[in-house]
ChimeraX commands (.cxc) that place a marker at each C-alpha (Angstrom):
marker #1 position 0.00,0.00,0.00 radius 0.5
marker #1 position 1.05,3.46,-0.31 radius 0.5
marker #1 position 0.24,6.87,-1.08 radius 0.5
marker #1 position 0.59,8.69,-4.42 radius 0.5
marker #1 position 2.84,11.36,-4.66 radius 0.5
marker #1 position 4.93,13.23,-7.57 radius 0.5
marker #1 position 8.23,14.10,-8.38 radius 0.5
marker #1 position 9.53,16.82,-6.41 radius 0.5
marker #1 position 6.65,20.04,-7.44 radius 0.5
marker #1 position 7.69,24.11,-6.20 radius 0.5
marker #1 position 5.45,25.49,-3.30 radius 0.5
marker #1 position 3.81,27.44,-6.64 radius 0.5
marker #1 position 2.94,24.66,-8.10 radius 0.5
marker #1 position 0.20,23.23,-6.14 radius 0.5
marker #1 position 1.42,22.15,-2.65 radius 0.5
marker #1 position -0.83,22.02,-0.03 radius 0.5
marker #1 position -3.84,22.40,-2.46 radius 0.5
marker #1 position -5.80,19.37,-0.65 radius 0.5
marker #1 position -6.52,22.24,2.55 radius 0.5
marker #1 position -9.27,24.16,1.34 radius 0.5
marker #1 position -8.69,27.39,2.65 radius 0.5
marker #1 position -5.47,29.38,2.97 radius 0.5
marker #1 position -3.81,27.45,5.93 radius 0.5
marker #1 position -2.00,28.06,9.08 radius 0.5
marker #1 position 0.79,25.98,10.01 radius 0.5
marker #1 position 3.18,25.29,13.04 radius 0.5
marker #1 position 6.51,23.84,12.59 radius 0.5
marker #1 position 8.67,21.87,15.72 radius 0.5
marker #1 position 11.72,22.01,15.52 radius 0.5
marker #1 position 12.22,24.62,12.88 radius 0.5
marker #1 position 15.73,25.24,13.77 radius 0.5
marker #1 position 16.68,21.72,12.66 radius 0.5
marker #1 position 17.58,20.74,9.34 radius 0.5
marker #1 position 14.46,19.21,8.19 radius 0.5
marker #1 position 12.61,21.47,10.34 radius 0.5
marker #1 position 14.54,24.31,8.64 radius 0.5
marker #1 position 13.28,22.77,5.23 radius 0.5
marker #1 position 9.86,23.00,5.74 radius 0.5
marker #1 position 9.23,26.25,7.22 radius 0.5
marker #1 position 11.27,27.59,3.60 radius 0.5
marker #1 position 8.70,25.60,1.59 radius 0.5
marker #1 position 5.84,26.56,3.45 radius 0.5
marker #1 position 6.99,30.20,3.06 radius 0.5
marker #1 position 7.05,30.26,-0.13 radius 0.5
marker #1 position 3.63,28.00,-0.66 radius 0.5
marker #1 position 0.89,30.55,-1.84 radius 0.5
marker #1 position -1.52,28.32,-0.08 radius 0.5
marker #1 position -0.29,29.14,3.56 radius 0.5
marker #1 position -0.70,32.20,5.20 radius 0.5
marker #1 position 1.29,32.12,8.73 radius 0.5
marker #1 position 3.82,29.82,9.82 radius 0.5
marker #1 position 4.43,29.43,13.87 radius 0.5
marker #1 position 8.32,28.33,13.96 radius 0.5
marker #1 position 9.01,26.76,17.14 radius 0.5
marker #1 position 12.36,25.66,18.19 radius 0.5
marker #1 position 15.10,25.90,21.38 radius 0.5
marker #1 position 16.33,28.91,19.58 radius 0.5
marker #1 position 14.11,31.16,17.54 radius 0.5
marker #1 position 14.43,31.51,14.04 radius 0.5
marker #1 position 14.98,34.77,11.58 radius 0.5
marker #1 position 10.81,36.35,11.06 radius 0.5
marker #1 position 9.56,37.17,7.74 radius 0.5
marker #1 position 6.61,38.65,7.08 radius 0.5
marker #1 position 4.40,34.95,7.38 radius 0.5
marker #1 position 6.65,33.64,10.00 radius 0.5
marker #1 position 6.82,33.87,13.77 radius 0.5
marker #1 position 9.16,32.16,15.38 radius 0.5
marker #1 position 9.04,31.48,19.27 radius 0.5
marker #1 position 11.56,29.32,21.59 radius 0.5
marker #1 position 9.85,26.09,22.71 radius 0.5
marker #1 position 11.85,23.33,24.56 radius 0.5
marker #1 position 10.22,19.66,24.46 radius 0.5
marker #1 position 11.04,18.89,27.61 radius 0.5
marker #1 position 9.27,21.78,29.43 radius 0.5
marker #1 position 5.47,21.42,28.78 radius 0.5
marker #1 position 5.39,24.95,29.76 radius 0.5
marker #1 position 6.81,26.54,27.22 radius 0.5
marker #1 position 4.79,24.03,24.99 radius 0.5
marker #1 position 1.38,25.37,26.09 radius 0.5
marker #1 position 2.27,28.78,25.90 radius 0.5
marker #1 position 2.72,28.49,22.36 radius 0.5
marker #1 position -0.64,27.17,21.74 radius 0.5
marker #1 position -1.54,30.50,23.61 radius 0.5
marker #1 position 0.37,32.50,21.85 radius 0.5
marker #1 position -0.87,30.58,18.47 radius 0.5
marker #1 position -4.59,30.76,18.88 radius 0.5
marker #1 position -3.93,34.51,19.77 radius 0.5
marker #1 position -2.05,35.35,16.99 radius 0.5
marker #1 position -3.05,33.24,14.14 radius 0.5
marker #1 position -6.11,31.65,15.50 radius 0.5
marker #1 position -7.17,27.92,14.01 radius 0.5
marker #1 position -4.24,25.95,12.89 radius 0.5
marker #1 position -4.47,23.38,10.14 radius 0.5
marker #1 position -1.03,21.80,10.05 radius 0.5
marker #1 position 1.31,21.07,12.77 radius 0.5
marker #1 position 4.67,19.67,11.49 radius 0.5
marker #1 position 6.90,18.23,14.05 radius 0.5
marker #1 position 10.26,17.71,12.79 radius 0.5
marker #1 position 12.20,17.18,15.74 radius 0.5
marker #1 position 14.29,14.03,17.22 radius 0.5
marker #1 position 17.26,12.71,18.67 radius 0.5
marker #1 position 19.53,9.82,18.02 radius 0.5
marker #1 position 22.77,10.37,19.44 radius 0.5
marker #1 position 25.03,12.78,22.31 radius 0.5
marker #1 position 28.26,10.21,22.64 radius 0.5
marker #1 position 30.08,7.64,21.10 radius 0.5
marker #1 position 28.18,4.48,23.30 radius 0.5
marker #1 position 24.63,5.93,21.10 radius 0.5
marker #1 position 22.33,4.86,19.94 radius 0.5
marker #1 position 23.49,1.51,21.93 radius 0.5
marker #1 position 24.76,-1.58,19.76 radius 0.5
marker #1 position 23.88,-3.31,22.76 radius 0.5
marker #1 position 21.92,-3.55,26.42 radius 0.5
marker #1 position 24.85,-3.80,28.37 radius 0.5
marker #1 position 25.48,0.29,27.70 radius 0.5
marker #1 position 21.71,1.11,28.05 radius 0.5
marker #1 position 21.27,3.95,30.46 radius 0.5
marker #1 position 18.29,4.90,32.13 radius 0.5
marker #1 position 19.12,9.09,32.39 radius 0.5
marker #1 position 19.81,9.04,28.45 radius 0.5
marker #1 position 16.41,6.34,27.11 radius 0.5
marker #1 position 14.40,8.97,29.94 radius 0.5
marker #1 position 15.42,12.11,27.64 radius 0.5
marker #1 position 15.42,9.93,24.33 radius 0.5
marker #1 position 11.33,9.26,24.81 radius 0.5
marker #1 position 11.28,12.84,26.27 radius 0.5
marker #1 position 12.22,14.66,23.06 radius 0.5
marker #1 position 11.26,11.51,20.22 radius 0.5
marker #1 position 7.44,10.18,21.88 radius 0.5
marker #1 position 6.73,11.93,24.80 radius 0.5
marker #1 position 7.34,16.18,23.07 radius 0.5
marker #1 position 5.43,15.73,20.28 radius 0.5
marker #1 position 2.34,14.20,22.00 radius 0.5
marker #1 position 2.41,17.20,24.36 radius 0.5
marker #1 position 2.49,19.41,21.13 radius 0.5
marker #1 position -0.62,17.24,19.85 radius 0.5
marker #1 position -2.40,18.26,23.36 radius 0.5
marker #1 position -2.31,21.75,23.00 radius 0.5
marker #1 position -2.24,22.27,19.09 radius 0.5
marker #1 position -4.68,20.04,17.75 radius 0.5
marker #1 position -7.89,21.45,19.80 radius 0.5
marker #1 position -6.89,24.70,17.64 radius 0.5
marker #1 position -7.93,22.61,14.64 radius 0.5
marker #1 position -10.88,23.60,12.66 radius 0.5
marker #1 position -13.98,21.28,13.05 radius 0.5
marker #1 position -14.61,21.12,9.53 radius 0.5
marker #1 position -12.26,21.04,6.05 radius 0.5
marker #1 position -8.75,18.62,6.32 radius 0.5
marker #1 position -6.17,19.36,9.30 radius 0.5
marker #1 position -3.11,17.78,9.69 radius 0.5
marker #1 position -0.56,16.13,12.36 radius 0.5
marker #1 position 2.31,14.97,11.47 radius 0.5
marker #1 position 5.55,13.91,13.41 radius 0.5
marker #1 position 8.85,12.80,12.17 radius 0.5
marker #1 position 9.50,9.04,13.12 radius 0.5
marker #1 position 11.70,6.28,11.52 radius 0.5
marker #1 position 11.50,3.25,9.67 radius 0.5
marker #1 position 13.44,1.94,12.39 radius 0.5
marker #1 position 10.91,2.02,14.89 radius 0.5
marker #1 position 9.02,-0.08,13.19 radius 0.5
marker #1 position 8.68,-3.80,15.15 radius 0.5
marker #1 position 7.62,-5.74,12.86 radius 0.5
marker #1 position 10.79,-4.25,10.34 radius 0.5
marker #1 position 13.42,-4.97,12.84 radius 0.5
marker #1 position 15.89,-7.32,11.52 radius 0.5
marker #1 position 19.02,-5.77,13.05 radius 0.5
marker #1 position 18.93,-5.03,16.98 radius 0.5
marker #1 position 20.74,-2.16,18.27 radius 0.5
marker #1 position 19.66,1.36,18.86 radius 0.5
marker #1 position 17.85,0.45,21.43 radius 0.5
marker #1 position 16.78,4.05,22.97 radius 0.5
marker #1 position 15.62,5.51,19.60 radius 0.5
marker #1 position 14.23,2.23,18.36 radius 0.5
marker #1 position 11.88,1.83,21.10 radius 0.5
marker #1 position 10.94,6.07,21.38 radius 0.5
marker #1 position 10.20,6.02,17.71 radius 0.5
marker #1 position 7.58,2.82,17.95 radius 0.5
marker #1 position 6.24,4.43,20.95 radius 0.5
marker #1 position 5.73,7.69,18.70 radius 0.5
marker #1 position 4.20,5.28,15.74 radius 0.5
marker #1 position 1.68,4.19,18.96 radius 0.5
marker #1 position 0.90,7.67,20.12 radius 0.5
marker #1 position 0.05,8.18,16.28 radius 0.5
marker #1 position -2.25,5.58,16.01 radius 0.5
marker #1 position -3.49,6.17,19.20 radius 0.5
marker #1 position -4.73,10.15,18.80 radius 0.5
marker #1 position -5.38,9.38,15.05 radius 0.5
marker #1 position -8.15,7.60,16.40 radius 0.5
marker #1 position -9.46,9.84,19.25 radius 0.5
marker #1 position -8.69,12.74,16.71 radius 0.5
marker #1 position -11.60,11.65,14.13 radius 0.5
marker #1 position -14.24,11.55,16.68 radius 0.5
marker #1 position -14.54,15.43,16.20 radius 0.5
marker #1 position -12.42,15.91,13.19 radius 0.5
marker #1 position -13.89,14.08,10.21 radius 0.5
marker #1 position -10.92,15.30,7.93 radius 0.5
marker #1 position -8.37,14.92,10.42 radius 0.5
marker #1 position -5.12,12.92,9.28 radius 0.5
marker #1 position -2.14,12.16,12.08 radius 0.5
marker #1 position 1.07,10.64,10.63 radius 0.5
marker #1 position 4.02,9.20,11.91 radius 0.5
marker #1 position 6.39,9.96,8.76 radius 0.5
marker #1 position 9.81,8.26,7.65 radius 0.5
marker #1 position 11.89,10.99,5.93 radius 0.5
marker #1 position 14.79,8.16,4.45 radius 0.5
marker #1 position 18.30,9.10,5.29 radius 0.5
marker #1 position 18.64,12.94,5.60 radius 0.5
marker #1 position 21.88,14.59,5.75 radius 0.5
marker #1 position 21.53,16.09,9.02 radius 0.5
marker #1 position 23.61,16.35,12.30 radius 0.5
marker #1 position 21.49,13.03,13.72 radius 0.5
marker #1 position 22.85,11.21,10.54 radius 0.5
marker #1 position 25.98,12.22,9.94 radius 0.5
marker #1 position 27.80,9.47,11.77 radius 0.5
marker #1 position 25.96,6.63,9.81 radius 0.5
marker #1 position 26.63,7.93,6.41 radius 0.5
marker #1 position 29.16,6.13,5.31 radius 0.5
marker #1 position 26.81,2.93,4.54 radius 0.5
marker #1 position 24.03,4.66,2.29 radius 0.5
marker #1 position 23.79,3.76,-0.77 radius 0.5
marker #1 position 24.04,6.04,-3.12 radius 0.5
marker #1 position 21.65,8.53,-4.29 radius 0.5
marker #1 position 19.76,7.31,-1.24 radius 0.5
marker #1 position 21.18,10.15,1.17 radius 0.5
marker #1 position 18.99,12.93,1.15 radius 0.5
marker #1 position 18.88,16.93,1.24 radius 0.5
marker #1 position 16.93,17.82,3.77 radius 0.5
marker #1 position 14.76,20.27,1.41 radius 0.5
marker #1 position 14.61,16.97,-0.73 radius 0.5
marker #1 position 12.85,15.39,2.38 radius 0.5
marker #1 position 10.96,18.14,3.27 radius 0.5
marker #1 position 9.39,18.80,-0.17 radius 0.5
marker #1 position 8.40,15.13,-0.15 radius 0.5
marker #1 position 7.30,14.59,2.99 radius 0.5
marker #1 position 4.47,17.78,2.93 radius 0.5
marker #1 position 3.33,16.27,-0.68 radius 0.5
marker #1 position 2.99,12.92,1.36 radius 0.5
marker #1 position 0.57,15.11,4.10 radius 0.5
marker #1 position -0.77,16.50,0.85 radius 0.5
marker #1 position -2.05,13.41,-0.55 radius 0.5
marker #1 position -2.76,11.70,2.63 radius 0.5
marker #1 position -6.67,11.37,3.71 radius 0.5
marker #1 position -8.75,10.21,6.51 radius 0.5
marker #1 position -8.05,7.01,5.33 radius 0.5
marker #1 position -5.17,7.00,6.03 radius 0.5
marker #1 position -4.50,8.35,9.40 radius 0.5
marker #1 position -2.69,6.75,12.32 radius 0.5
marker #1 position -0.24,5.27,10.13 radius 0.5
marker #1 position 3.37,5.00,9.49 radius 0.5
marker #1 position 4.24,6.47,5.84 radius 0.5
marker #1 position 7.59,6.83,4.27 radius 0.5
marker #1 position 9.00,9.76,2.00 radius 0.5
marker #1 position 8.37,8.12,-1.13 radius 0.5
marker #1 position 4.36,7.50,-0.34 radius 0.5
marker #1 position 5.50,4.00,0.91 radius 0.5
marker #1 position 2.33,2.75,4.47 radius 0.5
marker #1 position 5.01,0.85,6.64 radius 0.5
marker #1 position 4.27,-1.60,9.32 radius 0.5
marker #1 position 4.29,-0.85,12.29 radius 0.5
marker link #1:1,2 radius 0.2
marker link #1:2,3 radius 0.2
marker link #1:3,4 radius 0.2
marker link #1:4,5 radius 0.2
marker link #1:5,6 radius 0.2
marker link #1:6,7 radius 0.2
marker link #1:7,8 radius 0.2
marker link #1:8,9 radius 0.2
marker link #1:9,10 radius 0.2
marker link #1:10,11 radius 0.2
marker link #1:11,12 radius 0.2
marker link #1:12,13 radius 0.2
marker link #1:13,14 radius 0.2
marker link #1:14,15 radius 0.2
marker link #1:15,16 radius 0.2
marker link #1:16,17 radius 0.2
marker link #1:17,18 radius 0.2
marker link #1:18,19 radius 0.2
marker link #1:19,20 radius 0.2
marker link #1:20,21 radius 0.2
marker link #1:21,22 radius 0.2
marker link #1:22,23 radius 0.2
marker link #1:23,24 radius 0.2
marker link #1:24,25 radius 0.2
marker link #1:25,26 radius 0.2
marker link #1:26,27 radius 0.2
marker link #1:27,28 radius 0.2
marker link #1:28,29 radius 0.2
marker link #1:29,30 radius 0.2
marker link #1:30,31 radius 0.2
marker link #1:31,32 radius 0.2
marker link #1:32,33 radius 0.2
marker link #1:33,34 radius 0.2
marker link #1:34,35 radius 0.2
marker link #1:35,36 radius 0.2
marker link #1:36,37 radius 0.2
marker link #1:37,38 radius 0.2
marker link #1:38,39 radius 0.2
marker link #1:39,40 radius 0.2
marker link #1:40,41 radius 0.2
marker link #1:41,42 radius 0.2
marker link #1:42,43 radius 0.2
marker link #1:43,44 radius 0.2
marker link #1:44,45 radius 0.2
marker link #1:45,46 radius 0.2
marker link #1:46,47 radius 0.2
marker link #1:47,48 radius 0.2
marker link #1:48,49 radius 0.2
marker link #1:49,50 radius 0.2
marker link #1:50,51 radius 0.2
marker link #1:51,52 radius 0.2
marker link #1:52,53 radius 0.2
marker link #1:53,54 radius 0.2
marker link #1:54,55 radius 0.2
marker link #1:55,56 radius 0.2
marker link #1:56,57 radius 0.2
marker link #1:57,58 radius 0.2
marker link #1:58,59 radius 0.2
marker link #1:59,60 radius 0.2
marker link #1:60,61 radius 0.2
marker link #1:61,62 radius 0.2
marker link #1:62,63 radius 0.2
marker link #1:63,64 radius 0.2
marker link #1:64,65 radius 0.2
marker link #1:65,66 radius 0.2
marker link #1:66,67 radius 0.2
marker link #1:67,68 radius 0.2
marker link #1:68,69 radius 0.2
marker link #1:69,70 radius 0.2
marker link #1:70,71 radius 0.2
marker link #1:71,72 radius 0.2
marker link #1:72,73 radius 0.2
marker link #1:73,74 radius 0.2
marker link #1:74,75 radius 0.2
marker link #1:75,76 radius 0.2
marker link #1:76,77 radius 0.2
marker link #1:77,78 radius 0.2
marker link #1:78,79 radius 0.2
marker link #1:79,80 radius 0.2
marker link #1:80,81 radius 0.2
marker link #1:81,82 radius 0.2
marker link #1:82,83 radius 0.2
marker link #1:83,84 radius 0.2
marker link #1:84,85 radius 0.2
marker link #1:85,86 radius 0.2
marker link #1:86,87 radius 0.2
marker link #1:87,88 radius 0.2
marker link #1:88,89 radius 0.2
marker link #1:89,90 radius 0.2
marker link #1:90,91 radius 0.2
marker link #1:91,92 radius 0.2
marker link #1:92,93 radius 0.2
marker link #1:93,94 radius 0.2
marker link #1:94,95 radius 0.2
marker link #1:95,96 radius 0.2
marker link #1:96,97 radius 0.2
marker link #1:97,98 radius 0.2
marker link #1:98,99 radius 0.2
marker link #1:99,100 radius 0.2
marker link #1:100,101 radius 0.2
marker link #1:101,102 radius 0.2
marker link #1:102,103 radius 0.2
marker link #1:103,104 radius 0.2
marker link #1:104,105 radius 0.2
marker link #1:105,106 radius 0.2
marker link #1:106,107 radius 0.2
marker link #1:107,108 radius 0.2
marker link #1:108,109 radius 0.2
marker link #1:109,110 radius 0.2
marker link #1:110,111 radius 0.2
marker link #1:111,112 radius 0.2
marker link #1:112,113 radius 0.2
marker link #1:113,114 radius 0.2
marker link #1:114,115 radius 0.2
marker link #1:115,116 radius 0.2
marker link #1:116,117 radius 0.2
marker link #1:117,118 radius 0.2
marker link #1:118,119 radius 0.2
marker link #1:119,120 radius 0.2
marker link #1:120,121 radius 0.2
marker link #1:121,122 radius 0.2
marker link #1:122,123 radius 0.2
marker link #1:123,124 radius 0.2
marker link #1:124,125 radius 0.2
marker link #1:125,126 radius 0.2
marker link #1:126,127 radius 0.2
marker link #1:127,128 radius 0.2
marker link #1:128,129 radius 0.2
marker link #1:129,130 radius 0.2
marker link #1:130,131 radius 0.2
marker link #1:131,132 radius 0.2
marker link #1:132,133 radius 0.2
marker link #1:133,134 radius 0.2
marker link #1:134,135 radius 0.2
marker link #1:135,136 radius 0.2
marker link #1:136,137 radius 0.2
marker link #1:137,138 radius 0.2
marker link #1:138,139 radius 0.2
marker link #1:139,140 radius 0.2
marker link #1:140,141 radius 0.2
marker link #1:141,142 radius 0.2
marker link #1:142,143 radius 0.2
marker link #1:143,144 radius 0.2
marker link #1:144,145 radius 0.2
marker link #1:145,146 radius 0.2
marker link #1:146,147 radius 0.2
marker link #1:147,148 radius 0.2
marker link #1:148,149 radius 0.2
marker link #1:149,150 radius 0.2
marker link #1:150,151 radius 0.2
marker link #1:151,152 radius 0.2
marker link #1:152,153 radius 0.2
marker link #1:153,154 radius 0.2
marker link #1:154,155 radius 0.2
marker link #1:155,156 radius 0.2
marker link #1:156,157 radius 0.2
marker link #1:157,158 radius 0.2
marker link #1:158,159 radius 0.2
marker link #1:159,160 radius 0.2
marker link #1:160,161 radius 0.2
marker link #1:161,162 radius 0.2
marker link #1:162,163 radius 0.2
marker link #1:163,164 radius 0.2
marker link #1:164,165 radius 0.2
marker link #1:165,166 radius 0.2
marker link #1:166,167 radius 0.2
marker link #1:167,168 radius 0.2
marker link #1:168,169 radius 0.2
marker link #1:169,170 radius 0.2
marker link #1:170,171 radius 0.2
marker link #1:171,172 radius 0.2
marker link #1:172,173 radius 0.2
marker link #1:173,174 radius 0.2
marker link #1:174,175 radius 0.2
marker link #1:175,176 radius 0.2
marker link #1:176,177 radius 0.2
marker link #1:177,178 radius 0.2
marker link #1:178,179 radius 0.2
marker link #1:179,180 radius 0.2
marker link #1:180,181 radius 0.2
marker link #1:181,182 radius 0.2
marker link #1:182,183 radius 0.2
marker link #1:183,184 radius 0.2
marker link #1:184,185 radius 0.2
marker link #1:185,186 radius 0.2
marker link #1:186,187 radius 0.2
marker link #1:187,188 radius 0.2
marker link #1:188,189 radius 0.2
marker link #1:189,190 radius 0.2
marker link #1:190,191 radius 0.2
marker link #1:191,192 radius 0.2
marker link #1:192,193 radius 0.2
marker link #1:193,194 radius 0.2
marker link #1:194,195 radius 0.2
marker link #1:195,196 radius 0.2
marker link #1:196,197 radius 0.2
marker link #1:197,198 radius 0.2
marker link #1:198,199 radius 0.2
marker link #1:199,200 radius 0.2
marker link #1:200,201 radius 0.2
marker link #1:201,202 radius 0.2
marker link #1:202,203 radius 0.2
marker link #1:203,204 radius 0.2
marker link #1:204,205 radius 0.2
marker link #1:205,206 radius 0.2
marker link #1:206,207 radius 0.2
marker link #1:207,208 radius 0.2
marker link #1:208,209 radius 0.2
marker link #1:209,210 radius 0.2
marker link #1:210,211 radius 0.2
marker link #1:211,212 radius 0.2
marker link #1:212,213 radius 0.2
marker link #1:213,214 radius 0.2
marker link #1:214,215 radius 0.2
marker link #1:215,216 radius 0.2
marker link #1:216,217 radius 0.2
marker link #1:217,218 radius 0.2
marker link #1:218,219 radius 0.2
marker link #1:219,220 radius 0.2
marker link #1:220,221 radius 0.2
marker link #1:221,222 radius 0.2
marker link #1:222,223 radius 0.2
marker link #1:223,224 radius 0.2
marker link #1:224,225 radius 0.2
marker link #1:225,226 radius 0.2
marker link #1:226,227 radius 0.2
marker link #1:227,228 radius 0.2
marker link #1:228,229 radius 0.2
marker link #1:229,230 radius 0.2
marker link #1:230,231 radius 0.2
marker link #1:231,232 radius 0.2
marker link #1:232,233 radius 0.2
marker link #1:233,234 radius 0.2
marker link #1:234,235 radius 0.2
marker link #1:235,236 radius 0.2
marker link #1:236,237 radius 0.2
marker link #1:237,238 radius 0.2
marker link #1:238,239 radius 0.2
marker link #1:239,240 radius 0.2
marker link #1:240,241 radius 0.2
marker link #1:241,242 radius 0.2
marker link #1:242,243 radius 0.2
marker link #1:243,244 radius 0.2
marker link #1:244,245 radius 0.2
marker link #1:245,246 radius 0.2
marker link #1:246,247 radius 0.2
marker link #1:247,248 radius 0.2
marker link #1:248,249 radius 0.2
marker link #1:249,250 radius 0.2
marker link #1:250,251 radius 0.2
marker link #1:251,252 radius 0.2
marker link #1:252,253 radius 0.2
marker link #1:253,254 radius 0.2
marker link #1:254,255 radius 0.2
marker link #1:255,256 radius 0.2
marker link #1:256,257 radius 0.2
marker link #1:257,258 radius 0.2
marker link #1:258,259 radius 0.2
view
């Protein structure tokens, strides 16, 4: 199963068109590289009209973008965006979370259980499962009640169980299928109220990015990706997605993955 999507399109050419008004979007982790990606895309998409950057440090504003300092691990700062969101922009229709973390040292992500620690797994389900269902509970009741809204978080094929072939990475194997179960999970409480609704957990391939760059060497090639590769391809794969396909895990390419 998958989605249909095209070949890379510009903003101008008809992203986005499946939200039938002129949306408003919030982007996690818009500091980051994908993160970074998307909020240039949507910027330049005629079919948006504000972006809400959020990241640990603010971003550069432009005339549709407002950027505020957010930190995953403080559900504070998390709910005073939604304040500050609903004041200033009022309904959102798209909340992008592009944030995630794989590695601080050379013992991550573990190769094995015998250098597990408890501190680091604790702040790896903080910032990959745990953040971006906080962000769900104070974005998403700014979604519209009628006409397609959108949640979408980055997760990984890797945290897929049913995929797992290799072991290792224990930490951000286990945050990311937590995250593909939080999807599921508000995908279905979501549509109660929200016909048009669609949550996504969404698999972005290889990007060349800081969490990456130590496991480069391996990818084949042409199979490393820029991050405004990713980015343009991921947002046509919320583009495309319906109701029908909520709560599940899709990849860049269109590509439903098992969970």
């Amino acid at each position: 199963m998958s989605i249909t999507i095209s070949k890379d399109i510009c903003p101008a050419g008809g992203l986005l068109e499946s939200f039938d008004r002129p949306l408003n979007a919030v982007v996690v982790g818009a500091s980051g590289g994908i993160g970074a990606a998307v909020v240039e895309l949507l910027d330049h998409c005629p079919n948006v009209a504000n972006i809400l950057a959020l990241s640990r440090q603010p971003i550069a504003e432009a005339p549709k973008i407002k950027s505020l300092a957010i930190d995953l691990m403080d559900e504070r700062t998390i709910a005073d965006a939604a304040i500050y969101a609903e004041a200033e922009i009022g309904s959102v229709n798209l909340v992008f979370v592009a944030t995630g973390i794989l590695h601080q040292s050379a013992e991550q992500p573990e190769k094995t259980y015998r250098t597990l620690s408890a501190d680091w797994v604790s702040q790896v389900f903080a910032i990959n499962a745990t953040g971006p269902m906080l962000v769900a509970k104070y974005f998403v009741p700014l979604f519209p009640r009628q006409g397609k809204s959108a949640f979408a978080s980055i997760s990984a094929k890797v945290g897929s169980i049913t995929d797992n072939g290799l072991g290792g990475w224990y930490g951000y194997r286990a945050s990311k299928a937590a995250l593909n179960q939080f999807t599921k999970t508000l995908s279905i409480e979501v549509a109660r109220k929200h016909a048009d609704a669609v949550c996504l957990a969404l698999h972005p391939g290889t990007v060349d990015t800081r969490l990456s760059e130590p496991f480069q060497a391996g990818v084949p090639d042409g199979r490393l990706f820029t991050p405004e590769y990713a980015a343009n391809r991921l947002l046509q794969v919320v583009d495309q997605a319906s109701s029908s396909d909520t709560g599940k895990l899709v990849a860049w390419d269109g590509e439903i993955l098992p969970f």
